[in-house]
N, C-alpha and C positions, 0 to 999 in steps of 0.2 A: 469507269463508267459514271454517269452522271445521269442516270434517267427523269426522263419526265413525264411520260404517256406510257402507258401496258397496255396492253389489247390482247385479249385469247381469242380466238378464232373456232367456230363449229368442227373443226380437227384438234381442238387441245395445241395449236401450233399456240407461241409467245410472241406477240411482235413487240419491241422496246423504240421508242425514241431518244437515242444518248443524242443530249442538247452537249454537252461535253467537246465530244467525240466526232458530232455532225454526222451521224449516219441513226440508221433504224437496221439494229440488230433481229433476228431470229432464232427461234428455238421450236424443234417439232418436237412432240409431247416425248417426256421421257428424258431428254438429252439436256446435258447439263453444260455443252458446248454449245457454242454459235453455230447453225447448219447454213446460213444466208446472211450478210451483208450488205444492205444497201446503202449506197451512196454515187452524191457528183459535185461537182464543184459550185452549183448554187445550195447545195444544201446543206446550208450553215443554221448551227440551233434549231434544229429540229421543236417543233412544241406539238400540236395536239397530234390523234393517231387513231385512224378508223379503219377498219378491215372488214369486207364487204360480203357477203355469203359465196360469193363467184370468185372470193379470191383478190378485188383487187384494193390496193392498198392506198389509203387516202395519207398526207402527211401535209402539214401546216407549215409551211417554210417561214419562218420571220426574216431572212432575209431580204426576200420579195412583196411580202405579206401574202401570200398566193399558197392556195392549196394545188398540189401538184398529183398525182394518181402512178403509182407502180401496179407492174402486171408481175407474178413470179418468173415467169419464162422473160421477159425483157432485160437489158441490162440499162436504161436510162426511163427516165419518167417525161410524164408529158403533163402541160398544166392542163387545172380544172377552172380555177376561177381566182381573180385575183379583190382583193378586199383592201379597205380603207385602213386595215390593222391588223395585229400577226394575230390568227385562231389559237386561243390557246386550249381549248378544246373543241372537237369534233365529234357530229356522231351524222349517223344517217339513218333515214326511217323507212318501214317498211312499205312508204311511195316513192323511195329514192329520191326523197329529199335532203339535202343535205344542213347540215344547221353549224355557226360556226360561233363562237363566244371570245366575241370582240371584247378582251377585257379595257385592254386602255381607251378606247371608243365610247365603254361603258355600254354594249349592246347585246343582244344576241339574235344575228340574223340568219335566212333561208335562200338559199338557192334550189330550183326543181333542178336536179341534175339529166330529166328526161326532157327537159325544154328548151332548144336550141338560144330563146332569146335571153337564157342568163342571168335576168332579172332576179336583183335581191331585193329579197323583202325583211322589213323588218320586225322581228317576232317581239321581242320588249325591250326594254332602255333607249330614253330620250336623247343619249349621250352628257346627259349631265349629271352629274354626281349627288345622291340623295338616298334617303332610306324609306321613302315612300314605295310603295309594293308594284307600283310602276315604273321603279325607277333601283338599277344597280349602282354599286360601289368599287368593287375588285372581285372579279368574280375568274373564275379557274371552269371545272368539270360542266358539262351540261350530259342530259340523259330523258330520251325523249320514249315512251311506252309506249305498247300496244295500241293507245286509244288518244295518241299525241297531244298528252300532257307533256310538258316540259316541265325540268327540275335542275335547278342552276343550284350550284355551290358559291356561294357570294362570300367570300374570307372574309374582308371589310368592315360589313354585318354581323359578321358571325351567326351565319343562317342558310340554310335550304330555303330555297322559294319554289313552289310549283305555280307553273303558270297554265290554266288551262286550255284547252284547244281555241284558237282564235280569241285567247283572250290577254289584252296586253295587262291585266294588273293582277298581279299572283296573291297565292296565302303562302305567309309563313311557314313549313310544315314541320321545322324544327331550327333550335340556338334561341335566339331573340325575339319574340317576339309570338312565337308559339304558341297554342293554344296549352300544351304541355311542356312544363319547362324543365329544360336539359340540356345545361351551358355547354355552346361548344367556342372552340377558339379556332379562326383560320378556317372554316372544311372549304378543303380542294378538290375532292370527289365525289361522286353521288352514281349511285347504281342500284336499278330496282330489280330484285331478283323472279326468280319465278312465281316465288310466290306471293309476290307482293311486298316485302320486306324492303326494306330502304335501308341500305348499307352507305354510311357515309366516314370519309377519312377527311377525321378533325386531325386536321396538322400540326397544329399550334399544342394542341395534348399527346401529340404523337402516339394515337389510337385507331382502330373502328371501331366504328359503334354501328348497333343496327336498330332498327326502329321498324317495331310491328304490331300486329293489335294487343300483348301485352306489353306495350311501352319502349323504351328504349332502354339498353344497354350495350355496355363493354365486347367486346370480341375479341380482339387486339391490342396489346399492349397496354393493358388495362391500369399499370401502376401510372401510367399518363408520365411516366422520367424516362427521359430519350436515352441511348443504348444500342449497342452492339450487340447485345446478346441476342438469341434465336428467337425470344419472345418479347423483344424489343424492339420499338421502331423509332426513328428520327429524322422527323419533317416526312412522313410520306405526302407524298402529292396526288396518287390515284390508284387504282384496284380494280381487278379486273376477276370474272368468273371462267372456271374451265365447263365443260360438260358435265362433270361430276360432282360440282359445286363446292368445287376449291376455289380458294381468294388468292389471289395472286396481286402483289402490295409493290410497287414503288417505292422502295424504302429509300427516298434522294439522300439525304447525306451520310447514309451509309453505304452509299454505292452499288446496292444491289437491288435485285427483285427476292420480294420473298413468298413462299409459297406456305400456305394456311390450310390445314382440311377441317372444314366445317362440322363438326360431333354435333350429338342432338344437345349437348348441353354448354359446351364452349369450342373455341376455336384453337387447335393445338398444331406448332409447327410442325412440318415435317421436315 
């Protein structure tokens, strides 16, 4: 396996996207076997990966550049929208919009998924390359909140940006350039939890860290030297929460997902 996107679902189900493999794997909570298999023969490299409260399943195809939509009961997908660049991250908001982070584009743009005409709009990046706070570099995860802020994971930079609602030029909110400084290298993930906590996977230190109103720190793999072991990671690329506020990690060149339970004072595997 070769993952690249996790996704938990309001069931504790797992969804994987093995870019490897060309399918989007499944796991219902508990099971440490595959329960579901998707795939077809345009879905080559799988990248980003959204699951929707009703169940249905968004995936990024770079083949096509086109996001495509599973249902569980279906056995083939049907497209959503096709894009000038492959999504390498997805998410979708609670208007059913959907947002897609055109990395090589240098973008990150919106389609209303409830609006027949399609129309994408672009949320920030000119497509030209630069470190101006309107402007991306190589950017992976995006993650859009309650009150649609956006928060792009920009590797490149070496930085989190949040971008306000309707507003194309972000703040820093962590790596470079921050108001508090706390080097990160590479983040390809960014997830803001219930309570406001900004979990973010620095790749390049092969960690998480989380950032909350006492400051940022370690969570994961905190010796920052990549590893096989149980509390090691190497190159994770993204992370995902279950209902019970377990971290569930992309652990990419260690082939696996790994699963985290959250203590009130550190992050210990299970």
């Amino acid at each position: 396996m070769n993952p690249f996107a996790v996704f938990v679902d309001k069931n504790n189900t797992v969804y994987v996207s093995d870019q490897r493999n060309s399918r989007i794997q499944v796991w219902l909570e508990g099971s440490v076997t595959p329960t579901r298999t998707f795939y077809d023969h345009d879905l080559i490299h799988p990248l980003g990966l959204f699951v929707t409260t009703n169940g249905d399943i968004f995936v990024a195809y770079s083949s096509h550049n086109q996001v495509r939509k599973w249902s569980w009961n279906t056995m083939s997908s049907i497209p959503v929208m096709n894009f000038s660049a492959s999504c390498y991250g997805l998410f979708i908001d609670k208007n059913n919009d959907l947002y897609c982070s055109l990395s090589t584009s240098l973008q990150v743009v919106m389609v209303a998924l409830d609006n027949s005409t399609n129309m994408i709009t672009n949320v920030t990046g000119d497509g030209s390359r630069g470190r101006p706070r309107n402007k991306l570099v190589y950017h992976y995860s995006i993650f859009v909140d309650v009150n649609f802020n956006l928060y792009v994971a920009d590797c490149a930079s070496n930085s989190i940006i949040r971008f306000s609602h309707r507003q194309s030029n972000g703040t820093i909110v962590a790596g470079i350039g921050a108001a508090v400084s706390f080097p990160l290298f590479c983040p390809t993930g960014v997830v803001l939890d219930a309570d406001g906590n900004l979990f973010i996977v620095d790749s390049g230190n092969n960690r998480i860290v989380r950032a909350g109103p006492n400051g940022f720190r370690c969570v994961v793999g905190c010796s920052e030297k990549p590893g096989s072991a149980s509390n090691q990671l190497k190159s994770p690329l993204a992370l995902s929460f279950d209902s019970y506020g377990n971290i569930f990690v992309n652990d990419q060149l260690n082939h696996r997902i790994q699963k985290f339970v959250l203590t009130t004072n550190s992050c210990t595997d299970e």
